[in-house]
C-alpha positions in Angstrom: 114.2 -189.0 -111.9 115.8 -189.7 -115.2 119.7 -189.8 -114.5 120.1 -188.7 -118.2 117.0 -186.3 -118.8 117.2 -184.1 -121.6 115.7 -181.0 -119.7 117.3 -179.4 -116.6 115.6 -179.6 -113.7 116.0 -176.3 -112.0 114.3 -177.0 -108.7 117.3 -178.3 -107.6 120.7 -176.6 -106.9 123.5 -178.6 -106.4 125.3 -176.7 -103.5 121.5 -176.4 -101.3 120.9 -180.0 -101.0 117.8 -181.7 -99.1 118.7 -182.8 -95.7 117.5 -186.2 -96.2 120.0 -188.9 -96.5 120.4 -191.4 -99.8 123.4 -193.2 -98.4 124.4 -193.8 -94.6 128.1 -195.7 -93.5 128.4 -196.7 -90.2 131.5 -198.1 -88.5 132.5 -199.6 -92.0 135.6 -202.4 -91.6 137.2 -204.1 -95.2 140.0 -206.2 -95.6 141.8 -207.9 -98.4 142.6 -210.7 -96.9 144.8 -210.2 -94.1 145.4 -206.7 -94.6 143.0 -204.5 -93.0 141.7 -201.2 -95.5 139.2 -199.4 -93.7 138.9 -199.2 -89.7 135.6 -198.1 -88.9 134.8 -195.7 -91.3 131.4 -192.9 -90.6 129.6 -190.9 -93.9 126.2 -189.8 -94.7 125.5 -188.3 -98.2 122.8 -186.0 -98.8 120.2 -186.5 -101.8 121.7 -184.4 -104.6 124.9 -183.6 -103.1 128.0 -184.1 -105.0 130.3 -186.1 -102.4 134.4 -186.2 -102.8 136.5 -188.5 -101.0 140.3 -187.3 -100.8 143.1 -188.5 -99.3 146.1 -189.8 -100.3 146.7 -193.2 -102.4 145.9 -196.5 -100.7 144.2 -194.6 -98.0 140.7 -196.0 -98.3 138.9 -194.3 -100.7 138.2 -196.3 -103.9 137.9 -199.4 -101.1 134.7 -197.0 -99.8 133.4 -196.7 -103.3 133.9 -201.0 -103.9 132.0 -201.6 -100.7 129.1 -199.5 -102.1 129.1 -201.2 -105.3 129.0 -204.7 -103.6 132.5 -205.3 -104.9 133.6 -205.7 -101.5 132.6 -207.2 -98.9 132.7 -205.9 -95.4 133.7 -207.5 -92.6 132.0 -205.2 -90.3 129.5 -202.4 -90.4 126.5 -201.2 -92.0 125.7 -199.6 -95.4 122.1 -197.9 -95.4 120.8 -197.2 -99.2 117.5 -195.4 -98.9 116.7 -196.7 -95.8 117.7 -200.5 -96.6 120.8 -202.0 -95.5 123.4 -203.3 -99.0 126.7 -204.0 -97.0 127.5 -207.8 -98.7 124.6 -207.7 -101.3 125.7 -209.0 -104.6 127.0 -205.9 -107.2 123.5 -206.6 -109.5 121.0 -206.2 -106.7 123.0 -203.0 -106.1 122.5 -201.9 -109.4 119.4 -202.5 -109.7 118.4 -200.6 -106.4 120.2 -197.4 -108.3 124.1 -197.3 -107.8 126.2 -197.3 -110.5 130.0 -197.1 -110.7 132.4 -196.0 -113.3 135.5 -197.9 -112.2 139.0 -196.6 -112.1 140.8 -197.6 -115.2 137.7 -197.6 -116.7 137.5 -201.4 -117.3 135.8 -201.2 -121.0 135.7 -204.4 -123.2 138.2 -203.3 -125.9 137.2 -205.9 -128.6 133.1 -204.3 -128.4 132.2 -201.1 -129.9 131.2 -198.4 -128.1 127.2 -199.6 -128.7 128.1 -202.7 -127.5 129.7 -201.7 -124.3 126.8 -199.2 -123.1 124.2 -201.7 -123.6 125.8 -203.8 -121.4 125.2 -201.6 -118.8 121.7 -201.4 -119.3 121.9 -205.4 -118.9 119.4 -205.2 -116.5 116.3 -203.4 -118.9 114.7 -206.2 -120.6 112.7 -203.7 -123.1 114.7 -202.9 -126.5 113.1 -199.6 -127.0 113.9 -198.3 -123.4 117.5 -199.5 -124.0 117.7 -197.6 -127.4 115.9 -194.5 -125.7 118.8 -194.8 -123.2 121.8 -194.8 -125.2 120.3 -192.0 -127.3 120.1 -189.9 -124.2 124.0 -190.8 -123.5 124.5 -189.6 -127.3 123.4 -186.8 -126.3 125.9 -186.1 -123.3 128.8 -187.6 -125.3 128.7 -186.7 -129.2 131.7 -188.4 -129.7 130.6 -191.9 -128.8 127.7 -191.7 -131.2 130.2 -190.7 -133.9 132.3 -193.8 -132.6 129.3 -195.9 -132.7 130.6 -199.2 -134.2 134.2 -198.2 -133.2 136.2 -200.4 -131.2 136.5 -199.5 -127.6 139.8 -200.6 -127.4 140.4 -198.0 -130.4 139.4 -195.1 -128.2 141.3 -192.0 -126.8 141.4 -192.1 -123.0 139.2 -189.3 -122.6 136.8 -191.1 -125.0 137.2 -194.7 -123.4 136.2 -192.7 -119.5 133.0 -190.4 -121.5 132.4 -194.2 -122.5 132.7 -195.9 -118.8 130.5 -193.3 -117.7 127.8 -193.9 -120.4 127.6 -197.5 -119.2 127.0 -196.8 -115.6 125.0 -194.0 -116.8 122.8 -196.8 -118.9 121.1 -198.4 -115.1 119.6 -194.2 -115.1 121.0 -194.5 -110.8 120.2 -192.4 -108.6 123.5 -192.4 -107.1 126.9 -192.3 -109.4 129.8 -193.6 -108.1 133.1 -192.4 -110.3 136.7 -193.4 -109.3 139.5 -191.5 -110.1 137.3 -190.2 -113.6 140.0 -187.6 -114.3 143.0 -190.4 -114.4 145.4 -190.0 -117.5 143.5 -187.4 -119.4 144.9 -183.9 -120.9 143.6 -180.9 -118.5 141.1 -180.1 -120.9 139.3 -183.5 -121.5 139.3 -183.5 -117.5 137.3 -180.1 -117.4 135.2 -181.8 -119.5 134.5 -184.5 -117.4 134.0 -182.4 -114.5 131.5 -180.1 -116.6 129.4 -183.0 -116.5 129.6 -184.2 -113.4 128.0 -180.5 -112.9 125.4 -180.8 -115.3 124.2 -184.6 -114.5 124.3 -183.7 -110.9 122.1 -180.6 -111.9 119.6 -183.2 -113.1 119.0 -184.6 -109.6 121.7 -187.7 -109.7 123.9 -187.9 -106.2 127.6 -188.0 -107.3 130.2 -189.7 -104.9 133.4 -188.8 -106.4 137.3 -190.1 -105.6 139.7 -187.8 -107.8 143.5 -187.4 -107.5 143.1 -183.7 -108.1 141.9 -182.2 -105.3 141.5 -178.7 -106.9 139.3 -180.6 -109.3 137.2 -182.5 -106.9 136.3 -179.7 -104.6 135.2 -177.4 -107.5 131.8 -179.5 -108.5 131.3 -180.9 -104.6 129.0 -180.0 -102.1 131.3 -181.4 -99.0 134.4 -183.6 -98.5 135.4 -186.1 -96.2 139.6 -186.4 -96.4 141.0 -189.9 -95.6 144.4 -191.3 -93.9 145.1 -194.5 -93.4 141.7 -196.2 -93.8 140.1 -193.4 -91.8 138.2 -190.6 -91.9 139.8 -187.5 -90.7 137.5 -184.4 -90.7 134.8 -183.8 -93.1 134.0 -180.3 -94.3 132.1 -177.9 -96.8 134.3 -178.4 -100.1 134.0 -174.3 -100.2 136.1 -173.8 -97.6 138.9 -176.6 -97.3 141.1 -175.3 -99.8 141.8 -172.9 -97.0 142.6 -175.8 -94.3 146.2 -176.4 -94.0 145.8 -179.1 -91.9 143.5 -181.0 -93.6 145.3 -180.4 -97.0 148.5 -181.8 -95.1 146.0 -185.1 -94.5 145.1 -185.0 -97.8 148.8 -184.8 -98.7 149.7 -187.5 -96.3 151.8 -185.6 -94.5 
């Protein structure tokens, strides 16, 4: 399905997902070096689900999401894409089996313009046309980058520079989106925004995996949760209903 289709697809609701798996982690170990980040970690996503992983700050989350992405290497443990096992393969072959990550920070090249940076992430399409016929479609989600078209990344506002970081993952059309903390340092307003289309795109049939630092934020466009502490997975619930948890929101708190 087209990640950035022009049409709504209403044969799918986001909230009455498919049972059958896109993504399976089994018993997922990472390190940096020494330092161990994730002991053992267990998820399954759903095909058009949107996941969010909370928690609080170095407790594992955006180290899930860089495992995914081939960023990161595990040192034990399975990833299961679509039935095909990923944990180690290189960040390309990733992308070009369908995952795509906005990073958090957003990583743009400042000194490209906005053109320049989403047909990077379309690196992989070797046809002109379908990489024009792409970054029209992400025109179309994001006005404002086509009216920055030739403008300087670096030039952007911060709410611009993340509509921009997820255009480029947007340009590999994946079936499952990856965004780290995609709410990080904008006004409450630009943030509803993003989360507006995290809605909408998941609406089209893309499976969102989401790490946000507002919870209140996260929970609102997901389907379920799984909270974090200390490189672990805690619990894992309907998003609907953890608001209403107070012992997982103390988790979530790190209390």
């Amino acid at each position: 399905m087209n990640a950035i289709a022009l049409e709504q697809d209403t044969s799918m609701d986001s909230h009455s997902a498919p049972a059958t798996p896109i993504l399976e982690i089994k018993d997922l170990h990472v390190s940096y070096g020494k330092t161990q980040a994730l002991h053992g970690v267990n998820l399954t996503v759903k095909q058009g689900e949107v996941i969010a992983l909370i928690g609080a700050n170095g407790a594992g989350k955006s180290t899930t999401l860089r495992a995914i992405s081939g960023l990161l290497k595990p040192t034990q443990g399975q990833i299961i894409y679509q039935g095909n096992s990923i944990a180690g393969v290189a960040a390309d072959r990733i992308v070009a089996q369908g995952i795509a990550q906005s990073p958090e920070e957003r990583h743009i090249w400042p000194t490209m313009t906005v053109y320049e940076n989403l047909t990077l992430g379309a690196y992989l399409c070797k046809k002109e046309s379908e990489v024009e016929r792409r970054v029209t479609l992400v025109y179309h989600r994001f006005p404002r980058l086509k009216e920055r078209h030739r403008q300087l990344a670096g030039t952007l506002s911060g709410g611009e520079q993340q509509m921009l970081a997820i255009g480029r993952a947007l340009m590999s059309e994946p079936s499952l989106l990856l965004l780290d903390e995609p709410s990080l340092g904008l006004s409450p307003r630009m943030a509803e925004e993003v989360f507006e289309f995290v809605r909408e795109i998941n609406a089209h049939g893309v499976t969102v995996m989401l790490v946000e630092q507002n919870v209140y934020n996260a929970l609102s466009v997901s389907t379920r949760a799984y909270v974090y502490e200390t490189g672990k997975v805690v619990a894992e619930r309907e998003a609907a209903g953890l608001l209403d948890d107070p012992e997982l929101l103390s988790a979530y708190l790190g209390a």
